[in-house]
Residue, then its C-alpha position, 0 to 999 in steps of 0.5 A: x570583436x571577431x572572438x565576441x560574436x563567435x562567443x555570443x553565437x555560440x551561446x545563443x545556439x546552446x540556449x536554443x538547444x537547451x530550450x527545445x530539449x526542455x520543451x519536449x521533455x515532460x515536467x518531473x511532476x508529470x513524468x514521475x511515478x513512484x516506484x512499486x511498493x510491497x504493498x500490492x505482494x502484501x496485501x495478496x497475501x493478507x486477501x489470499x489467507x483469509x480465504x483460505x482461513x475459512x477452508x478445510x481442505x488441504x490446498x487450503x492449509x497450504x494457502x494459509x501457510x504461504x500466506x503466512x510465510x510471504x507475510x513474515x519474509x516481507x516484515x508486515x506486523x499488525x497495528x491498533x493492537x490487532x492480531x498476528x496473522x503470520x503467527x495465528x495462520x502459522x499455527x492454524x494451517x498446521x491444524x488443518x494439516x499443512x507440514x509443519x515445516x512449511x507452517x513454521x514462521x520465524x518472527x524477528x525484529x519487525x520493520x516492515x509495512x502494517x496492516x489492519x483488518x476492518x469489516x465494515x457493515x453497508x455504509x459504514x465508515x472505518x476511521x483510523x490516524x498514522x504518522x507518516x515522515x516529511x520528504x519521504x515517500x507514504x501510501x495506504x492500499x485498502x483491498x477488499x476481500x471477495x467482491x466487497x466495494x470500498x472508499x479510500x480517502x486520506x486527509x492530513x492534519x489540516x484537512x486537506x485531502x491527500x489522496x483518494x480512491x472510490x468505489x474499488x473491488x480490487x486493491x488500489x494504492x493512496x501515494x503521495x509525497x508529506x511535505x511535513x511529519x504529521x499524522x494523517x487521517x485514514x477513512x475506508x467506508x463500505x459500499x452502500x449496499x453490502x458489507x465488506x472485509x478488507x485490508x489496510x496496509x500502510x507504509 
């Protein structure tokens, strides 16, 4: 008997230990942040050449360059059909006069992020769909390039909003967790009263 009430006692002091420990900790939903994509490393680099894209002066065939160069070492490879900008850069800053050995970009087997350029006029929407896998973990980054304002929302097959970002001059990020593989809808639509240049970059 003796035994028993030392046994219940001990059990009540470790539920009441345990239920204090719970009640102090945060819930995993509220606690857990994703941790930090390539996506932010990218879509700098995506800003930084098409600045430099626009210049003539030789600080900015070496911006080109290293735009190209970060692009490639990080694997990201245009969608939609779009154009290669670690190629094109490549070859473009090698014309204004970058080394060409610090131009030259080597391209192997693509599996990293994609990206897409879109140019919006004012109030203009961009739409546009990918896949993304169930269980594991999706984000967009638009980031406009100069001091253009975008809207960033993503919607699942369903309609149901899976993230959204508004009225943003820097790069911001749509993170979230697909409990099924399916496509999803990317909409980025322009401010109302400028046009804007800006990078998507999936992952």
């Amino acid at each position: 008997m003796m035994r028993n009430r030392n046994l219940i006692g001990s059990t009540v002091v470790l539920l009441s230990a345990i239920s204090s420990a719970c009640a102090q900790a945060p819930s995993t939903a509220e606690s857990a942040q994703w941790p930090p994509g390539p996506e932010a490393k990218i879509a700098a680099a995506l800003v930084q050449g098409e600045l430099a894209s626009q210049g003539h002066s030789k600080q900015d065939a070496e911006a080109l360059a290293a735009a190209a160069r970060t692009l490639a070492r990080m694997g990201a490879h245009p969608i939609d059909g779009q154009e290669d900008l670690v190629t094109t850069w490549a070859r473009q800053a090698i014309a204004m006069g970058a080394p060409p050995g610090g131009a030259v970009v080597f391209r192997g087997r693509v599996l990293g992020p994609a990206y897409r350029r879109v140019q919006l006029s004012p109030a203009q929407k961009d739409v546009s769909s990918a896949s993304f896998l169930a269980g594991q973990q999706a984000s967009v980054t638009v980031t406009p390039v100069g001091n253009g304002q975008v809207d960033l929302r993503v919607d699942s097959a369903n309609q149901s909003v899976a993230c959204t970002v508004q009225q943003r001059r820097e790069g911001r990020r749509c993170e979230w967790l697909p409990v099924y593989t399916e496509r999803y809808t990317i909409t980025v639509s322009a401010g109302p009263r400028a046009p804007v240049t800006a990078f998507v970059v999936l992952n």
